[in-house]
N, C-alpha and C positions, 0 to 999 in steps of 0.2 A: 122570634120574629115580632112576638106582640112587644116587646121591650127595645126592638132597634138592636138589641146587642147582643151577639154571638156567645157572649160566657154568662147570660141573666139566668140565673138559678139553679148556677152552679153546676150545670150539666157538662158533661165532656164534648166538646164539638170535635168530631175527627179530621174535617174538613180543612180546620187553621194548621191542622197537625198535616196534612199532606200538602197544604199551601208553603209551609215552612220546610220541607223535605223528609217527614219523618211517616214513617207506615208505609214507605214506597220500597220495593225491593232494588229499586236503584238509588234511591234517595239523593233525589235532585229537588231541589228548591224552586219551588215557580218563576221565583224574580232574577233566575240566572239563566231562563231560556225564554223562547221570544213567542212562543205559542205551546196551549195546551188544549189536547187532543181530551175529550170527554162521548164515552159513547152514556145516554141518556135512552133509558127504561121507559117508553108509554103503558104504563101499566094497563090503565082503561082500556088501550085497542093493540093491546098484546104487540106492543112494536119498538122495534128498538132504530135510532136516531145518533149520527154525531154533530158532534157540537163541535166548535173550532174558535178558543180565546184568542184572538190577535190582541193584544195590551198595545203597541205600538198604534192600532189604528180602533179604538176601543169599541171593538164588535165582537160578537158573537157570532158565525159564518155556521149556520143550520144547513146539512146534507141528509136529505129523508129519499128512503130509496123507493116509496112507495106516494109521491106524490100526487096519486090523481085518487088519491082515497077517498078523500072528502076530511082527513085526520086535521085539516091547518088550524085550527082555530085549537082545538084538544092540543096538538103539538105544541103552538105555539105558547099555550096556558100552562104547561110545566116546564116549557125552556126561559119565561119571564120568572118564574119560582126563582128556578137555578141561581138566574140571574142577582138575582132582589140577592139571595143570601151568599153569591160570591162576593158582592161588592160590600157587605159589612164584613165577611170574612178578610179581604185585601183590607180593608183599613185595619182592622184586628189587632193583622199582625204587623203591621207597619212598611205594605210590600210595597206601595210607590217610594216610600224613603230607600230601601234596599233597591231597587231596581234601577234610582236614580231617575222616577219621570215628577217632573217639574209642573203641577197641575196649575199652577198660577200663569203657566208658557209652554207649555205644552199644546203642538195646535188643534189635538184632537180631545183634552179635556179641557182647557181653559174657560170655554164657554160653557161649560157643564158645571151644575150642581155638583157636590162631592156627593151624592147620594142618590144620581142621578144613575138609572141602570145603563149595563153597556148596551147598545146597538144591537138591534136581533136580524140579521138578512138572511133571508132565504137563497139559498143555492140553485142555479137551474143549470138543465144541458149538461147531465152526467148521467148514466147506467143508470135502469131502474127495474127493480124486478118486477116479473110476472103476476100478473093479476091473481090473486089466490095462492098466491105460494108462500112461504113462510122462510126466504131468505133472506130477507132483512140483515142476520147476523152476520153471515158470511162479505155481505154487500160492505157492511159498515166497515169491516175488517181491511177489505180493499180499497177500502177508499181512503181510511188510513195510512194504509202500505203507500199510496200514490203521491198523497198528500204530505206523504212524511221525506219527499225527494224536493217539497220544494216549489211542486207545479200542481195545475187543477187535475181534476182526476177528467180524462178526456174520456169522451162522447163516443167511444167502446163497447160494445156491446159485452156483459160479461158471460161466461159461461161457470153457475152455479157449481155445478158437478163436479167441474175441472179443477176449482176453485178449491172445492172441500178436499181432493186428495192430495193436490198439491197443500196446502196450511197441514193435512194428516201426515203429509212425511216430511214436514219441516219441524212438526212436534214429537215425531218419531227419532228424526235428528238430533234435535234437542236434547231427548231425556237420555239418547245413549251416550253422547257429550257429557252429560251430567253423572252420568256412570263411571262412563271410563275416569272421569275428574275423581271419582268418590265424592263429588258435593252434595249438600245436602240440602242448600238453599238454593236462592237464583241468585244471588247475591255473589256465592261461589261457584258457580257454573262458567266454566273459560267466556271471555270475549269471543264472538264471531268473527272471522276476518272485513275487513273496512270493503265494505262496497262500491264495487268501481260504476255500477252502472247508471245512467241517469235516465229518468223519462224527460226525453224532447221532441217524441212526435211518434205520430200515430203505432209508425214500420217498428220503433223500437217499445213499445209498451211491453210487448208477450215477451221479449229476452228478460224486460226486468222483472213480470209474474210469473213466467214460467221457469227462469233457468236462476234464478238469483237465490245463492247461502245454499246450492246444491255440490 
């Protein structure tokens, strides 16, 4: 970071290597999907945070499940880190040339500096856990799962518990798939079948956290 550049002194950055598709057990290339999902470690106040890369509309979309903490400023001082060293990672490896965005006409970078960090917005009006409780992880998870359909993650009240056994017998599922396959990676672990259901309101959330890859 004191050098501006990602390879100064010879170190290994692993970060250009999972930008480029590589260290992933699906090994997907950043510049061939249109958002990446990042859950983000608060070390200082033991919390954990996702991050959400939209490239098409150059933000950052910050989801804290424990927003009345007083953590914003802490939060928000290691999600600009992130930031600072994704976007000398994206020039690195040369990911607006592969992805195809056009920074001279593009109308969400053109007025930006090339070194200009992406956009950091705060999320509101979703699920937040209980004051003193330590679910954070489980929260991020879901919100994931919600957000990876497409849509906000809606204003649902979540149930913790329910939450945790359900993720326990979808990983239960998992590994015995990975058995009966004999795999030994995830890499080799069968595909799931293609998901029919979609979240578009309120009545159908629980068919998609409840009954869905059962």
């Amino acid at each position: 970071m004191i050098h501006q550049n990602p390879n100064a002194g010879g170190q290994e950055h692993h970060l250009i290597e999972y930008i480029n598709g590589f260290r992933m057990h699906v090994a997907v290339p950043w510049h061939t999907v249109e958002d990446i999902f990042i859950l983000v470690n608060i070390k200082e106040k033991h919390h954990w945070v996702l991050t959400v890369l939209l490239f098409s509309e150059r933000c950052i979309f910050l989801y804290d499940s424990y927003e009345s903490s007083g953590y914003y400023a802490v939060v928000l001082a290691e999600i600009e880190k992130i930031a600072k060293i994704i976007l000398l990672c994206l020039h690195a490896c040369d990911f607006y040339v592969k992805q195809g965005i056009d920074l001279q006409n593009h109308p969400r970078y053109k007025e930006k500096e090339s070194l200009d960090t992406f956009d950091v917005l705060f999320e509101d009006d979703f699920p937040q856990q209980p004051s003193g409780s330590l679910d954070c992880g489980v929260f991020m998870v879901t919100y994931v799962e919600c957000l990876s359909y497409g849509h906000k993650v809606i204003a649902t009240e979540f149930n913790p518990n329910a939450l945790r056994t359900r993720y326990d017998a979808l990983l239960w599922n998992y590994g015995i798939r990975k058995q009966e396959a004999n795999a030994i990676s995830d890499v080799e672990e069968p595909l799931r079948h293609a998901r029919q259901n979609r979240i578009t309101s309120v009545t159908e959330v629980f068919d998609v956290l409840w009954l869905m890859d059962f």
